[in-house]
N, C-alpha and C positions, 0 to 999 in steps of 0.2 A: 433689320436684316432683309436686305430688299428679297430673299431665295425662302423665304419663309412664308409662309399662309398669312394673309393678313386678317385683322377682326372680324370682317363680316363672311370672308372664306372659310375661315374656322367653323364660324357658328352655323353655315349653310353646310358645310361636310358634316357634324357632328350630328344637324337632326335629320341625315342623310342613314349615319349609322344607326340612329336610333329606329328611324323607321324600317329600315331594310335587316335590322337587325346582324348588323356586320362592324366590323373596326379596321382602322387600318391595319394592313399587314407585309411581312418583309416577303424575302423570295428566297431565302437560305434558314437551312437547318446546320445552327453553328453546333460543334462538338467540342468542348475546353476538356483536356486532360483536368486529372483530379489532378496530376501532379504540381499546375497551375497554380492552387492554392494551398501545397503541401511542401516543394522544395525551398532548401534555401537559398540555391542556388540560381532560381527563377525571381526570388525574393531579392536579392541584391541588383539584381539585373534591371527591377522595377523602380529601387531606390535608384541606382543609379539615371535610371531615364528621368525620375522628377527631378532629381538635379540639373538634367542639362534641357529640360524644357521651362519654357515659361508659363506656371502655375500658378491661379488667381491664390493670394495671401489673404487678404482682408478686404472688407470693403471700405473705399476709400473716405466711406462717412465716420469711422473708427478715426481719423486722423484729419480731423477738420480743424485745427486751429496747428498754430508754430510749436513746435513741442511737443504734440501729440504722437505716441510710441506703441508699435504692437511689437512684444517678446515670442517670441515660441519657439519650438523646434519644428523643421518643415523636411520632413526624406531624414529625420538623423540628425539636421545640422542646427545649431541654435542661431537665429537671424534677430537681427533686431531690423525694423522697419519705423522711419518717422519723416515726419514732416520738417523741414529748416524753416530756417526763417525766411527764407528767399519764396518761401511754398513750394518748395519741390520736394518731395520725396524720394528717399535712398534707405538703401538695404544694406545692413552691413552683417558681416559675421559677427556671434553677441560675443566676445570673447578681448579682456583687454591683455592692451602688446605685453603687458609687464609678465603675467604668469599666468597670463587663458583665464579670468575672473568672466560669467557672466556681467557685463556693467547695467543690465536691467532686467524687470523680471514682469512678467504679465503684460499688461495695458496702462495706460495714464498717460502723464502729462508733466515734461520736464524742461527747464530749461538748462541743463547738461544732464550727462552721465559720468556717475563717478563710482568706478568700483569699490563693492564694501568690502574689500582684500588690504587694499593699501591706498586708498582713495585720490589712484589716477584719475584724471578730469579728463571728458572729452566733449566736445562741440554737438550742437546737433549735426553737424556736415561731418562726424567723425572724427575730426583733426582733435589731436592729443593737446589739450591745452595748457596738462598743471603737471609735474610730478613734484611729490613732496620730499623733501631732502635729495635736490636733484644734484647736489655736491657726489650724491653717493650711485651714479649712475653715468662717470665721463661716458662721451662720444655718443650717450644714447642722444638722439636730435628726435626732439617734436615735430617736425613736419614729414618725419619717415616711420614714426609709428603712431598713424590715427587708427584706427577700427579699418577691418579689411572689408573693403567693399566690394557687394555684387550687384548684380544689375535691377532694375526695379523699376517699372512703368505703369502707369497709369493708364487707363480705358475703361470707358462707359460706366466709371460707378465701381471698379475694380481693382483692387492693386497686384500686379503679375511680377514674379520675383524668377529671375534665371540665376541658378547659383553658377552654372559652372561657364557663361559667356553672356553675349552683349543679347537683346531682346530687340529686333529690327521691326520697327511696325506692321511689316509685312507681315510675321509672324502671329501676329492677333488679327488679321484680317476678314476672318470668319467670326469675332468675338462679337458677340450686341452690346448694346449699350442699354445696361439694365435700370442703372440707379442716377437721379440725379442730384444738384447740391443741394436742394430743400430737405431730400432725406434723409431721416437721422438711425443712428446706431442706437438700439436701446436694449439689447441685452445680449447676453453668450451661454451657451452652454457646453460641456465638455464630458464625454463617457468615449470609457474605454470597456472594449468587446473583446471575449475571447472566440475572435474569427476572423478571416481573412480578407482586407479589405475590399475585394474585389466582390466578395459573398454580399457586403454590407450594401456596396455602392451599386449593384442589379438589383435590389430589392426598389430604388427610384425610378426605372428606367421603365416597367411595364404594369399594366393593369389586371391582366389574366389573372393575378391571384386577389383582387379584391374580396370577391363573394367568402371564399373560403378560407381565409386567412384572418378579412374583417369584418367577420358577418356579424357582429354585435358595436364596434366601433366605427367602420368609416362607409361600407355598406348603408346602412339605414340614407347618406347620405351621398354616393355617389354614386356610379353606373360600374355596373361591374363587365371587364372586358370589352370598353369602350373608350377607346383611347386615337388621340391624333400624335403620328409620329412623322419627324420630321426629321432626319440625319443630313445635317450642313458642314462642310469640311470633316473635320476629326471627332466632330461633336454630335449633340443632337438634343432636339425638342420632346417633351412627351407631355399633351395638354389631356388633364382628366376632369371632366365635366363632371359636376354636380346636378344631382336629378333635377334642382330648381331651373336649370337653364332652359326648362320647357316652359317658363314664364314669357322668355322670349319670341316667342312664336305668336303672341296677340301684341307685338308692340311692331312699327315697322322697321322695316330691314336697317334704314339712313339712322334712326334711333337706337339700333340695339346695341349693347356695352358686354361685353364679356368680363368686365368688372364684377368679381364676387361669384360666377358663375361658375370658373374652372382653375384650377391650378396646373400653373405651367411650370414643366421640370426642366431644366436646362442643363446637361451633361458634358461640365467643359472639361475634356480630355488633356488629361486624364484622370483624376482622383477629385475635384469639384462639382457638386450640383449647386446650380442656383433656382430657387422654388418662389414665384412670384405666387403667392396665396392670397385670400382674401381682402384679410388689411396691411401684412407686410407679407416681406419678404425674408429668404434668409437665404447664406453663401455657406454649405457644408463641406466641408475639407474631411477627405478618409486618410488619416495619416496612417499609415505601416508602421507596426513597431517588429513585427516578425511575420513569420507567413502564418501566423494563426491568431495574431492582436494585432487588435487596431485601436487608434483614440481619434474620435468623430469631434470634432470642432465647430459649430453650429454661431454664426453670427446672425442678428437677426435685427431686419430694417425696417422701418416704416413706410407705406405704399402711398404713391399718389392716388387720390381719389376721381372719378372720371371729369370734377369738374375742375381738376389740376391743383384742388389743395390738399394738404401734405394730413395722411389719417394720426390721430390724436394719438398719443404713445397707450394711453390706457387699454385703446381699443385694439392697435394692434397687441400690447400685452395678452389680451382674451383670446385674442384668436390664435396664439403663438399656444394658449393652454389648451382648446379647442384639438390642436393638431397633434399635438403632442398625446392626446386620449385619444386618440382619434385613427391609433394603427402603429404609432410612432415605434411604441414596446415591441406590439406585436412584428413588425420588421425587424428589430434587432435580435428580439429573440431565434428568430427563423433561422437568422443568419446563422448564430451560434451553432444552430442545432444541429445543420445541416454541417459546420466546421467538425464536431462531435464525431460523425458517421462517417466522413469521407476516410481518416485511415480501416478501415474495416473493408475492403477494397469488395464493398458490394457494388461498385461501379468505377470504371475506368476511367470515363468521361460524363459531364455533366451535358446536357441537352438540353438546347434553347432553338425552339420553333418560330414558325412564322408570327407568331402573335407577342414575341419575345425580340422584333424586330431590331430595338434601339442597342439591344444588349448583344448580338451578336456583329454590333456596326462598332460598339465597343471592343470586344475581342478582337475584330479583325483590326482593327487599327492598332491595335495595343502587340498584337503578334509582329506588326508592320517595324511598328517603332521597333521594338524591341530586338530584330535580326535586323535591321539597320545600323 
């Protein structure tokens, strides 16, 4: 992202903050109604916008070979996404023509689908290839009921799915290019929160609650309210440095690596972060299941290393456990608790200050879309 701080910018603003004792900061005090994360009618409004934007799905190292399929529901709707044989990737709705059967479920690796309803076949390209006792089906034709497809594209390491229209490159124009084809998919995880996802997905965006939220978990290890924020198009950066990064300052500037030093939050608007960590990385999806549940979808990658080879799965395995003790809880929990309190109408509006920068660049975009 040519709009974004580069390596050694970073690392020169950050022990800029350190010494002058300051962090970056926004220029608005945003105000979110409680009703925000309490109607349901604010809540369809949101499903309905991930429908018709184009929102990262998986990362595209989940579907590295012909055959390879990610299942899920994504806003509501169950999607299948896989690789053909041609190497392209398509999105289809997961539902076969015969009587709406899911035809796949989770992840893996197939060379069709075939519903376990009445075991219609279909292609990886969709296309309806078998029905059994098709004597008992006149005038249904195979080339007019494959799998209904949406639209599904490829960028930087990310698979972006628009259910309700076409996705115009222009459209990811501001998207980086995180992952490349060395790196691999080595595990997932999946919790569901009683809280709103909007509650979940700020608790990524800012630093300010480090010290007192993680003063036993990620504290002992990072800087508390020191953070670099970077808001590019709809989205935005939030890099938080680990206290080790003052090792850098006896190495020269052409030498220093921000490798291992900070975790970079990436907030692609609207409901994905992508968190470039020590040894991997991972792609978090906040799916809505109502305005006060959510299931958090957690895919997680292996990081290139500074001297361009690909870190060992073991290792990022440890560090994926590292993070996960490391605040992970204590963020979800917050979330809840704060979902718990907001009918009790001890407050109207939630308040996100200057140091709460990335999170109010969120809201306003999100209000943007939204009366759009």
């Amino acid at each position: 992202m040519s709009d974004l701080l580069n390596e050694r910018q970073v690392i020169e603003r950050i022990f800029r903050h350190i010494d002058d004792k300051t962090t970056d900061l926004g220029d608005t005090v945003w105000k979110e109604p409680v009703a925000s994360y309490l109607s349901q009618e604010r809540f369809e409004a949101e499903i309905a916008l991930l429908r018709r934007t184009p929102v990262p799905f998986c990362p595209s190292a989940m579907l590295s070979q012909s055959g390879s399929y990610v299942a899920r529901k994504a806003a509501g709707t169950p999607l299948l996404v896989v690789r053909g044989e041609d190497g392209q990737v398509r999105a289809f709705i997961n539902g076969c023509r015969h009587r709406g059967m899911p035809v796949a479920k989770d992840s893996g690796c197939a060379r069709s689908f075939v519903c376990p309803y009445h075991a219609w076949t279909y292609g990886l390209d969709g296309q309806l290839r078998h029905i059994p006792g098709r004597e008992g089906f006149p005038g249904v034709e195979l080339q007019e009921n494959g799998l209904v497809e949406v639209t599904a594209l490829e960028k930087g390491g990310l698979v972006y799915v628009n259910q309700n229209g076409p996705i115009d490159p222009g459209m990811l124009k501001d998207a980086p290019d995180f992952f490349s084809s060395e790196q691999r998919f080595f595990d997932q995880s999946d919790y569901t929160d009683e809280a709103n996802w909007k509650l979940i997905a700020e608790t990524t965006m800012e630093g300010y609650h480090i010290k007192s939220l993680h003063k036993q978990s990620f504290y002992p290890y990072g800087l508390d309210n020191t953070t670099i924020v970077e808001n590019f198009g709809v989205n935005s950066r939030v890099i938080f440095p680990f206290k080790r990064i003052e090792k850098l300052r006896d190495i020269d500037r052409e030498d220093r690596s921000l490798n291992g030093m900070v975790t970079s939050v990436y907030q692609m608007f609207p409901n994905v972060t992508v968190s470039i960590l020590s040894k991997h990385s991972t792609v978090t999806v906040f799916e809505p299941l109502s305005p006060s549940r959510t299931q958090m979808l957690i895919y997680r990658v292996t990081n290139k290393t500074a001297d361009g080879s690909t870190v060992d799965v073991e290792d990022a395995m440890r560090d994926a456990v590292f993070v996960k003790a490391a605040g992970f809880d204590e963020d979800r929990e917050a979330a809840c608790s704060i979902q718990e309190g907001l009918g009790t109408k001890a407050n109207q509006h939630l308040t996100f200050g200057y140091f709460e920068k990335a999170i109010a660049h969120f809201h306003k975009n999100l209000a943007e879309h939204l009366s759009a």
